[in-house]
N, C-alpha and C positions, 0 to 999 in steps of 0.2 A: 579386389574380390567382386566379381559376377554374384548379383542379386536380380528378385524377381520380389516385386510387392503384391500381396492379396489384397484386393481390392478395386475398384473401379470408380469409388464415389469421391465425398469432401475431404474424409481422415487421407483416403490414399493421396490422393491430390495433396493434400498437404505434408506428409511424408514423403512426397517423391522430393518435393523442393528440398525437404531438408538432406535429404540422403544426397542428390544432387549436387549437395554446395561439400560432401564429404569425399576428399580425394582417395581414400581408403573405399569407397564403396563404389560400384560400377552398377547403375542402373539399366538391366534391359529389357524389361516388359513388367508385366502383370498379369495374373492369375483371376480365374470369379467362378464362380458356380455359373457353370453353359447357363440358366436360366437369365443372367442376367450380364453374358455380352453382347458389348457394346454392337451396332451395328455394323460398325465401318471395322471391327474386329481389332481396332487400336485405342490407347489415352494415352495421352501427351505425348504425341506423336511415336508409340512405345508397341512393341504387339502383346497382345491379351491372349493367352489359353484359356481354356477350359479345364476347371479344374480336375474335372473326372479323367482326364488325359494330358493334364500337363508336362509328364513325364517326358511325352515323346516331342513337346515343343523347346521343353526346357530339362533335359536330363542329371538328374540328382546328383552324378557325377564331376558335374560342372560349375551346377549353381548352388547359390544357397538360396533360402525363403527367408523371408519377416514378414510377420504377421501371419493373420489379420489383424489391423491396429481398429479394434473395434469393442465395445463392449455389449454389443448384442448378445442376447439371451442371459444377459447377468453373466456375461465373459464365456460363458459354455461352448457358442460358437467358435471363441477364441480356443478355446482348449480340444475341440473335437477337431477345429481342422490341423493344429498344432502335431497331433496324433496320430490324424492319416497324413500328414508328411512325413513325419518319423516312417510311418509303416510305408511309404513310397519310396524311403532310401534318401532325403534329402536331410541334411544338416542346417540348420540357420546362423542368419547372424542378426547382431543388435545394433543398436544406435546410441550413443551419448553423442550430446551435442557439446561442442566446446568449451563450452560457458557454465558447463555443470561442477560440479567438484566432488567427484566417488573418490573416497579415498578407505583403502585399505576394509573396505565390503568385499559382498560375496554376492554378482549379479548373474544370473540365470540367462540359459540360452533366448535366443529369441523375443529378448527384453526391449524398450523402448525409454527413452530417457530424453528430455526435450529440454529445455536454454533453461539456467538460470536455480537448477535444482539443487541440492544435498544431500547427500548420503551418507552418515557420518561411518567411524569405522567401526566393524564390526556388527554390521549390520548384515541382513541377509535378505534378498530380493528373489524369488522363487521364479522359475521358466516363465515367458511371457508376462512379468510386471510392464505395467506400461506407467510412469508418471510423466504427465502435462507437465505446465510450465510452471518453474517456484515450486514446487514441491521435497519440503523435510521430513527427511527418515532419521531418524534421532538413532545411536548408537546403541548397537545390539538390538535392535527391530527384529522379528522374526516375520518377513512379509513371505505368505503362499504362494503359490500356481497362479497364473491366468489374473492376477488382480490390475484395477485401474481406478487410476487416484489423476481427478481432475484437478484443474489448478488452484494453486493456495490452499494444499493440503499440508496439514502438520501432525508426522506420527512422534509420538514422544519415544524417547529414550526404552529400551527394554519389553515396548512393545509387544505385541501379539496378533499376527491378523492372519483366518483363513484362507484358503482357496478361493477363487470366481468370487472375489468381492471387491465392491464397485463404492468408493468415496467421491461424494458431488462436492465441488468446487466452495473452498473455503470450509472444509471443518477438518477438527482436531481429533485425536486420541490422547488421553493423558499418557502419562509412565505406566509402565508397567499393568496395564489394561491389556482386554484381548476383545480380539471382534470375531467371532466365527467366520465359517463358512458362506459363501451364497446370502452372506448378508448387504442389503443396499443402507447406505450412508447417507440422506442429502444433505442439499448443499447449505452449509451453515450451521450443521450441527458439532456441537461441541461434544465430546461423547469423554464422562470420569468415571463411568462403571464399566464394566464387563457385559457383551452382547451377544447372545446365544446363536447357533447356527441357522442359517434361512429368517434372520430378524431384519424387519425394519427398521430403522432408526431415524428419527427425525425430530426437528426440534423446530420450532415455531412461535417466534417473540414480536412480530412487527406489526403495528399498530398504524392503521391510514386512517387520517385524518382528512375528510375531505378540505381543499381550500383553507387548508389550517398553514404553509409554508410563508405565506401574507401575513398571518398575523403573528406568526413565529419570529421573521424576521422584525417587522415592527416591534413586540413586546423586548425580547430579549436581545438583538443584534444592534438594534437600533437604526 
């Protein structure tokens, strides 16, 4: 399958390699908003359209798109270019990476799935989920649209999670909890309530001790 990646920066660059190493996927260019290609009008040795016309470089007939693997604008950007592809005629496709284990879920177009994840069954992953590396969707999850869950996320079982909503690296959702919409998560929060739409949620336990890891280890390590 003939693909084309959005993007021109670190995520893309690093999506490319892994799409690269996928015998089912055929990398051959990249897409960006005209304001920001590249000069030399290629990356990774690949050529770059413009997206306001990428049509005519890469014809929806032919290709499919993924992404943008990006959570800009609280994933909104994700969703609004997702949409003028739809309305350009292009189909997408997704990524699991080998090493992941989706069994008997339900994953969404234009999804993203990276080494080392779980999905248990009967869970449901909405158009463009993107989970990073290690991340657990616990059985019957009901994950949105457009969302991204950075790595050492854990959604519990029966879950609940909106649309355009972004989990930073290393936090939880209990059972059968929900997280609205447009809600941001960071990284390290444990979350056993319910989170209303467009909430922040954050949680903050760490205590610096200056010069204290010296006496730490002397007192109690020995």
């Amino acid at each position: 399958m003939d693909i084309i990646l959005f993007g021109v920066g670190q995520i893309a660059e690093v999506m490319a390699h892994y799409v690269q190493q996928d015998p089912a996927l055929n990398l051959v260019g990249f897409t960006v908003d005209r304001q920001y290609l590249p000069p030399s009008g290629a990356f990774k040795g690949l050529p770059v359209a413009a997206w306001e016309d990428v049509s005519s470089t890469f014809p929806p007939h032919l290709i499919r798109l993924l992404g943008p693997v990006s959570y800009r604008g609280n994933n909104t950007f994700r969703r609004d270019r997702h949409l003028e592809a739809r309305q350009k005629g292009y189909r997408f496709a997704s990524y699991v990476h080998p090493s992941s284990h989706v069994s008997g879920a339900e994953i969404g177009e234009n999804s993203v799935i990276l080494e080392d994840c779980t999905v248990q069954p009967y869970a449901r992953l909405g158009a463009g989920t993107i989970l990073w590396s290690k991340v657990h969707i616990g059985h019957h999850a009901q994950i949105g649209d457009f969302c991204f869950f950075a790595s050492f996320c854990g959604i519990a079982g029966n879950a609940r999670v909106g649309d355009c909503t972004f989990f930073g690296g290393q936090t939880g959702l209990a059972d059968n909890r929900s997280v609205g919409s447009g809600c941001i998560v960071g990284a390290g929060t444990v979350l056993t309530e319910d989170v209303p739409d467009g909430a922040l949620a954050v949680a903050r336990g760490v205590r610096i001790v200056q010069n204290g890891a010296r006496r730490f280890a002397r007192t109690l390590l020995g």
